[in-house]
N, CA, C and O atoms as CSV, one atom per row, in Angstrom:
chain,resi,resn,atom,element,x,y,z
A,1,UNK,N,N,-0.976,-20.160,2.148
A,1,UNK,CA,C,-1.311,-19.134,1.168
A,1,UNK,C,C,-0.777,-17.787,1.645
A,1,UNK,O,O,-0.711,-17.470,2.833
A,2,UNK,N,N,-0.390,-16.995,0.587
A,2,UNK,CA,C,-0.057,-15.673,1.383
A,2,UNK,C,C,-0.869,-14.569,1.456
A,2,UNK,O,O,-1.888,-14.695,0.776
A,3,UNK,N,N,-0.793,-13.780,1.905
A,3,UNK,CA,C,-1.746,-12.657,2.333
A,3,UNK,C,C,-1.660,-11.534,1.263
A,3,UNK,O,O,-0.608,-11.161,0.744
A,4,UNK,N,N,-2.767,-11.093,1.026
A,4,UNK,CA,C,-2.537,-9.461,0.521
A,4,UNK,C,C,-3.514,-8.703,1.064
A,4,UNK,O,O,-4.514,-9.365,1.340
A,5,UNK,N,N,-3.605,-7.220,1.388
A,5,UNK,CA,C,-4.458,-6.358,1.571
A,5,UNK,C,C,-5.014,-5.770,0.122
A,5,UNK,O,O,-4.385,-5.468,-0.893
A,6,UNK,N,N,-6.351,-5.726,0.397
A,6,UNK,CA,C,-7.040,-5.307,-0.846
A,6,UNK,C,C,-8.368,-3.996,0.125
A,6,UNK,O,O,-9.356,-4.268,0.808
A,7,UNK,N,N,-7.934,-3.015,-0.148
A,7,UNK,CA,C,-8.097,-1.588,-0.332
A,7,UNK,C,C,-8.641,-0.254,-1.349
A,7,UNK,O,O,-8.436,-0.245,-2.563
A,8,UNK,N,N,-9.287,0.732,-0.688
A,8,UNK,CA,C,-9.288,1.896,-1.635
A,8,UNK,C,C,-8.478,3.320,-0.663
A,8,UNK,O,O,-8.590,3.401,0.560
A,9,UNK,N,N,-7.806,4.187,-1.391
A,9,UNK,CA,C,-7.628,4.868,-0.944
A,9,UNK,C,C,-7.612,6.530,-1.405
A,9,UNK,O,O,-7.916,6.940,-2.526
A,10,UNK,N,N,-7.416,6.908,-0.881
A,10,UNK,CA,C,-7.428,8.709,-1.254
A,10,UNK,C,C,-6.692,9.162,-0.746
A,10,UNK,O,O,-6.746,9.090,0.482
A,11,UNK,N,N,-5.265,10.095,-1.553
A,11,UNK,CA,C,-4.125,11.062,-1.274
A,11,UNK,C,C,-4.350,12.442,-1.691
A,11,UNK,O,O,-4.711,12.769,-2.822
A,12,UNK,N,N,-4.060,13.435,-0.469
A,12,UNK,CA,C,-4.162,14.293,-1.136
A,12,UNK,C,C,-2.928,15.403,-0.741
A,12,UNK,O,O,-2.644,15.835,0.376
A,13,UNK,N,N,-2.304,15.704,-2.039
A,13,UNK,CA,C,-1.313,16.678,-1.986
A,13,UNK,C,C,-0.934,18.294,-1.826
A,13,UNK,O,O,-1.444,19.244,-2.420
A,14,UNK,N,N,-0.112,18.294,-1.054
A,14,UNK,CA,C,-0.201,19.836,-0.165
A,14,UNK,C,C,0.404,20.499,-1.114
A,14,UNK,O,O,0.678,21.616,-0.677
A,15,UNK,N,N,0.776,20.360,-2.281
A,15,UNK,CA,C,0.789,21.590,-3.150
A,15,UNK,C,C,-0.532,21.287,-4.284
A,15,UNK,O,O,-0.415,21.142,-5.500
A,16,UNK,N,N,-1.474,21.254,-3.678
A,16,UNK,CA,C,-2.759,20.641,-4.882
A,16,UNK,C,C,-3.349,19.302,-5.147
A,16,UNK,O,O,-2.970,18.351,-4.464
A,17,UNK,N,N,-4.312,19.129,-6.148
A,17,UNK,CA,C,-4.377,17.824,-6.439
A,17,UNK,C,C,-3.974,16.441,-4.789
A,17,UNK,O,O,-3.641,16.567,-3.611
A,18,UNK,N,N,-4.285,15.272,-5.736
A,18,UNK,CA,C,-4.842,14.005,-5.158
A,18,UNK,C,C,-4.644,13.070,-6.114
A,18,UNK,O,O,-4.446,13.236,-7.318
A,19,UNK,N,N,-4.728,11.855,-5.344
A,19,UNK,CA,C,-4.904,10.057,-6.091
A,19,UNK,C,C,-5.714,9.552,-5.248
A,19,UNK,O,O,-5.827,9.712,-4.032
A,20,UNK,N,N,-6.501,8.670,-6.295
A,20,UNK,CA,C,-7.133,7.789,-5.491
A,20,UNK,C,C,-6.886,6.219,-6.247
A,20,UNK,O,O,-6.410,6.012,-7.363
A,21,UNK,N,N,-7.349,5.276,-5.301
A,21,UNK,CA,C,-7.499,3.829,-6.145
A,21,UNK,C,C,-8.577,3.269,-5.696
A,21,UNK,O,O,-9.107,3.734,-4.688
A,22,UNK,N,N,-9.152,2.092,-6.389
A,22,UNK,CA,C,-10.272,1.551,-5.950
A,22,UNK,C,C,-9.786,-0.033,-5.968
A,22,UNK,O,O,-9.199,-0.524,-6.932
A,23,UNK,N,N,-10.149,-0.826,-4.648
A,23,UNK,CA,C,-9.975,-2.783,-4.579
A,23,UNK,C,C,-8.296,-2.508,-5.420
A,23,UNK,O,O,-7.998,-3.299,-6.315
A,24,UNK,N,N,-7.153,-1.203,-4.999
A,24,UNK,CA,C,-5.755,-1.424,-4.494
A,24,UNK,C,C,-5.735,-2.810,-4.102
A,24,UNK,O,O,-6.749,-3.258,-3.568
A,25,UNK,N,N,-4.466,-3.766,-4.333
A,25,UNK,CA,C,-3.718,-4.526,-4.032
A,25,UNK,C,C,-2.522,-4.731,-3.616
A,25,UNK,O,O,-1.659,-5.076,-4.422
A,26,UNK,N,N,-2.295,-4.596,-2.561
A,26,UNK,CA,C,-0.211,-5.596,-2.192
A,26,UNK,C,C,-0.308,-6.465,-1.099
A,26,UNK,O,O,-1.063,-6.607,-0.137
A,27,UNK,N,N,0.951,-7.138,-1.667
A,27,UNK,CA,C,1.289,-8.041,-0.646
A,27,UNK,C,C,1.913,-7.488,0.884
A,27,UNK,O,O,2.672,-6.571,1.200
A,28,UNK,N,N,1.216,-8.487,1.596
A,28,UNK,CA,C,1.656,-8.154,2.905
A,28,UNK,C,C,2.917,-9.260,3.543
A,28,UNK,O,O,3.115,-10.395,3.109
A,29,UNK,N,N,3.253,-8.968,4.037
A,29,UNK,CA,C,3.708,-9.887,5.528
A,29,UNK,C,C,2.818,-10.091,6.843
A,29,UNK,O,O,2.324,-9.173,7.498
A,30,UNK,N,N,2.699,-11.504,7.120
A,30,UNK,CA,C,1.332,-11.680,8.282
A,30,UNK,C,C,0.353,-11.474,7.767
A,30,UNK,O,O,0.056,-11.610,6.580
A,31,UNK,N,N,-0.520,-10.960,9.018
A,31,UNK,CA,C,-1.925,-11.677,8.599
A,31,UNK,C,C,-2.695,-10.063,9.197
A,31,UNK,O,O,-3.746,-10.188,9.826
A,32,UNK,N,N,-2.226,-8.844,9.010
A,32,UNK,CA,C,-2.547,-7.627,8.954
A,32,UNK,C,C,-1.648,-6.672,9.034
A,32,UNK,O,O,-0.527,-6.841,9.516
A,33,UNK,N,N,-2.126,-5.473,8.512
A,33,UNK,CA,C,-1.491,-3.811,8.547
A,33,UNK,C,C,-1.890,-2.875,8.527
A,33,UNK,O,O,-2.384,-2.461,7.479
A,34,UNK,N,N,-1.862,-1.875,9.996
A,34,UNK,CA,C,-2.360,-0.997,10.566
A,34,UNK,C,C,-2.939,-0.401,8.859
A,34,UNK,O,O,-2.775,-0.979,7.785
A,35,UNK,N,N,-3.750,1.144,9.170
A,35,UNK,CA,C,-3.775,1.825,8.071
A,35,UNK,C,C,-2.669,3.060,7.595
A,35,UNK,O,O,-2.547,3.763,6.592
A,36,UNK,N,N,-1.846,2.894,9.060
A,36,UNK,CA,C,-0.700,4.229,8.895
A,36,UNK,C,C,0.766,3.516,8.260
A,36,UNK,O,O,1.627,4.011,7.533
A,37,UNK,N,N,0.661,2.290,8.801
A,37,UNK,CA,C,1.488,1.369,8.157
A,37,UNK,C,C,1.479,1.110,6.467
A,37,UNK,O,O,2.392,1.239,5.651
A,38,UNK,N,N,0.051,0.689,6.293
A,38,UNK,CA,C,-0.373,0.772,4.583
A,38,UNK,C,C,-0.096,2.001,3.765
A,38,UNK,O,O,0.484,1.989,2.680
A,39,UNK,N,N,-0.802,3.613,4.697
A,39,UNK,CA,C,-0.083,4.500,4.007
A,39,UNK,C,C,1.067,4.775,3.544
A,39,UNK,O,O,1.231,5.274,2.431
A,40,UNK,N,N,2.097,4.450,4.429
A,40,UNK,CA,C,3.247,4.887,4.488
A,40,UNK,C,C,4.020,3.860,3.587
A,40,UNK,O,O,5.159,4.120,3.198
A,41,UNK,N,N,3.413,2.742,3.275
A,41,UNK,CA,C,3.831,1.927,2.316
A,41,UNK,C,C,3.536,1.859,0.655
A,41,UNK,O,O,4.055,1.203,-0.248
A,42,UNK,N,N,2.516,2.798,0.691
A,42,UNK,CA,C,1.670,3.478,-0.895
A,42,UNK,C,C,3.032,4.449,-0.938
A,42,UNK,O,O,3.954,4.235,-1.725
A,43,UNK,N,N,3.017,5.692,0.153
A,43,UNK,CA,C,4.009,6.805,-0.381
A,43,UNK,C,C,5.254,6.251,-0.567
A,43,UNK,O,O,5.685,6.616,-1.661
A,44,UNK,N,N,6.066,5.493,0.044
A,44,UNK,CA,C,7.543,4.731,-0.413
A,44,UNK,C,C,7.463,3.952,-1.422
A,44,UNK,O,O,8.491,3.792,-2.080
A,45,UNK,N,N,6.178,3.225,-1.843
A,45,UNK,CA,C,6.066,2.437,-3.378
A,45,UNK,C,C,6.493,3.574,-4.233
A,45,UNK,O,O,7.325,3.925,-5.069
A,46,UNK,N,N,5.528,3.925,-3.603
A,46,UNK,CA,C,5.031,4.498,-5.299
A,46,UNK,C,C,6.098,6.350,-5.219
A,46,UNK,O,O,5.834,7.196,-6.074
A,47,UNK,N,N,7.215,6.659,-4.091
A,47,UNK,CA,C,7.887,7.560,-4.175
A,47,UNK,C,C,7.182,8.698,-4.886
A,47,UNK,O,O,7.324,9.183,-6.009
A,48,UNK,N,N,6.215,9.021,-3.665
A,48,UNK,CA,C,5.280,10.322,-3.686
A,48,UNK,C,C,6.148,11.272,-3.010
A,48,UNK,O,O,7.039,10.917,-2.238
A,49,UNK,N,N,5.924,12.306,-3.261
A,49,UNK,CA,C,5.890,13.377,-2.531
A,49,UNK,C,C,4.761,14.681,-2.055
A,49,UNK,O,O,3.654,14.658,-2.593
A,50,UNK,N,N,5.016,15.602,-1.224
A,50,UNK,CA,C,4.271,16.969,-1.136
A,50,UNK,C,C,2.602,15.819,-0.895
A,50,UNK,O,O,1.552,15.993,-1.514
A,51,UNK,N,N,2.788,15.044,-0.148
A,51,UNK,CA,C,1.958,14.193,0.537
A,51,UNK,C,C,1.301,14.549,1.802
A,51,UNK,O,O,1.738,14.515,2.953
A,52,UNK,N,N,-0.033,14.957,1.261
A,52,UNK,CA,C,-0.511,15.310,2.836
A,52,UNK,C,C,-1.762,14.353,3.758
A,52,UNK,O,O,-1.351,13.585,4.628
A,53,UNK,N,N,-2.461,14.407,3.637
A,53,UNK,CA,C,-3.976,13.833,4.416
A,53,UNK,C,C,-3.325,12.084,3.555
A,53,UNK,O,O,-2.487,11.897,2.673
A,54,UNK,N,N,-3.880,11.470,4.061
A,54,UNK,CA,C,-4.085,10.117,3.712
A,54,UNK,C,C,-5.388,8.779,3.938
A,54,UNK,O,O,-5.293,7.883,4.776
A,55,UNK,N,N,-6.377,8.929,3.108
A,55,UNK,CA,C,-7.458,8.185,3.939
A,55,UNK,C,C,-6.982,6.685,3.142
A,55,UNK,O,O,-6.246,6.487,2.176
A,56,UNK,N,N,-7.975,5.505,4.266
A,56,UNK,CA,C,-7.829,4.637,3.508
A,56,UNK,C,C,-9.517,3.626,4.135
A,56,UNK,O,O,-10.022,3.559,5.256
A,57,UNK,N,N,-9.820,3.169,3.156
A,57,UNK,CA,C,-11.455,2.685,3.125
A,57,UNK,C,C,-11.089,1.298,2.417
A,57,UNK,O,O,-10.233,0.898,1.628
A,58,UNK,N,N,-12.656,0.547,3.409
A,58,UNK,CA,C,-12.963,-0.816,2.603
A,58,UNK,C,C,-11.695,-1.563,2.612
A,58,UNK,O,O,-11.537,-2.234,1.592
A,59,UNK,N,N,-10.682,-1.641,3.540
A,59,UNK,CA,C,-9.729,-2.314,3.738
A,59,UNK,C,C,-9.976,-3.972,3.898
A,59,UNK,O,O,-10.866,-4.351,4.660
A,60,UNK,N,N,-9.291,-4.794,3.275
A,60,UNK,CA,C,-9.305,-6.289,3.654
A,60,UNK,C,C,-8.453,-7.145,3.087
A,60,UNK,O,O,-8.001,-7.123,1.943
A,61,UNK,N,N,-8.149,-8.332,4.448
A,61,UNK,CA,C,-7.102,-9.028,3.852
A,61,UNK,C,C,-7.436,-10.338,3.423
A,61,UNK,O,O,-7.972,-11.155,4.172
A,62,UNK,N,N,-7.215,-10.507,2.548
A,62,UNK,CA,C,-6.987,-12.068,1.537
A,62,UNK,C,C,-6.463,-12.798,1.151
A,62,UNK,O,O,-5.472,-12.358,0.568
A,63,UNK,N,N,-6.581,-14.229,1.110
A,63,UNK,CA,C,-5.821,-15.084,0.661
A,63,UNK,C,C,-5.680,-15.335,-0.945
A,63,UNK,O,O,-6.434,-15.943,-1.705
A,64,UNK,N,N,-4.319,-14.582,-1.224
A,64,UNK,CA,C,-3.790,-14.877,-2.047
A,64,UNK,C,C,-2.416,-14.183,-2.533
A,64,UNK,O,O,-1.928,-13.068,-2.346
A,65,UNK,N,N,-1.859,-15.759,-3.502
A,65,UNK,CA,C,-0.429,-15.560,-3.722
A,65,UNK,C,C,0.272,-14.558,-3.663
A,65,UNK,O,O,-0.632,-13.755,-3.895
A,66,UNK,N,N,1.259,-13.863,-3.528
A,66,UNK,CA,C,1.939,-12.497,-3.816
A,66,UNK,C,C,2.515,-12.717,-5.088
A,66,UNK,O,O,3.124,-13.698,-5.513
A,67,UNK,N,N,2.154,-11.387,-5.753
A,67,UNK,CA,C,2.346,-11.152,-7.084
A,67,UNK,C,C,4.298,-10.310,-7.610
A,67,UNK,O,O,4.828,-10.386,-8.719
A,68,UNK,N,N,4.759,-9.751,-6.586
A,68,UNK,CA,C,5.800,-9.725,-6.139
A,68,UNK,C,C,6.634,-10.930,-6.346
A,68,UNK,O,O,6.219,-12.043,-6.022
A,69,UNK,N,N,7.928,-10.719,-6.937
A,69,UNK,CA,C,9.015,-11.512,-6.366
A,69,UNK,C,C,9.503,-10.892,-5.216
A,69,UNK,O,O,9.184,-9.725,-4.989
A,70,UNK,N,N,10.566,-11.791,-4.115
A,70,UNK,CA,C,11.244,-11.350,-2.584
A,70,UNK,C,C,11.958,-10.392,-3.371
A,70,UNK,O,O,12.105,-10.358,-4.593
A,71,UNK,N,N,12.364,-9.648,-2.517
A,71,UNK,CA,C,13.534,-8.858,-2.461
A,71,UNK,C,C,14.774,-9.422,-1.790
A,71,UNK,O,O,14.768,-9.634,-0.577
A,72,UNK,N,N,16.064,-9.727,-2.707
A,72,UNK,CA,C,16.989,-10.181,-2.045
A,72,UNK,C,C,17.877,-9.459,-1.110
A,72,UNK,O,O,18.841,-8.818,-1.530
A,73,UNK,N,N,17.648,-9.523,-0.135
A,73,UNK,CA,C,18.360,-8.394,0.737
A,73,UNK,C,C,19.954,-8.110,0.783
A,73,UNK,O,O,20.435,-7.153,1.389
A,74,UNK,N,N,20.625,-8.955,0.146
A,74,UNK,CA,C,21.991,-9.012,-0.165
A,74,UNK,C,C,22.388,-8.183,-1.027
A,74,UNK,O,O,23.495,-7.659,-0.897
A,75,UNK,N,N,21.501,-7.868,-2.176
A,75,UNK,CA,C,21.350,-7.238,-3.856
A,75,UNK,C,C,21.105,-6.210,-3.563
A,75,UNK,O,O,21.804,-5.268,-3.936
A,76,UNK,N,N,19.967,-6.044,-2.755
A,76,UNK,CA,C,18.924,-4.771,-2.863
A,76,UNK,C,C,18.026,-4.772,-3.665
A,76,UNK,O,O,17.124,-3.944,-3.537
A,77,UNK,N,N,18.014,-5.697,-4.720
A,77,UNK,CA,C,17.093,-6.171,-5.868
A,77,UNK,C,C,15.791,-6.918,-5.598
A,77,UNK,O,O,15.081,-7.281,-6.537
């Protein structure tokens, strides 16, 4: 089965304002990921910027499928 981390988190941006999510979902690789690792993987998803503080709560990993197709590394796709 594959793994996903299921999460809440809170961003908050250095010119103002914030995001938050609540029981967040992605797929992982293995069978954990630090929380600086997870951050840094919200801001490159989701191509944030003016990104400052980063919390992350209620973290856990679970079995199940990835909702993701691979990325073909040949494509870039």
């Amino acid at each position: 089965m594959d793994k996903r981390v299921q999460f809440d988190f809170e961003i908050v941006f250095t010119n103002g304002g914030g995001l938050q999510g609540q029981e967040f979902r992605l797929d992982i690789e293995g069978d954990d990921i630090t929380d600086q690792e997870l951050a840094q993987y919200i801001v490159e998803d989701m191509r944030l910027l003016m990104v400052g503080d980063i919390k992350i709560f209620n973290k856990k990993i679970i079995n199940e499928k990835h909702k993701r197709k691979p990325v073909d590394e040949n494509s870039g796709k």
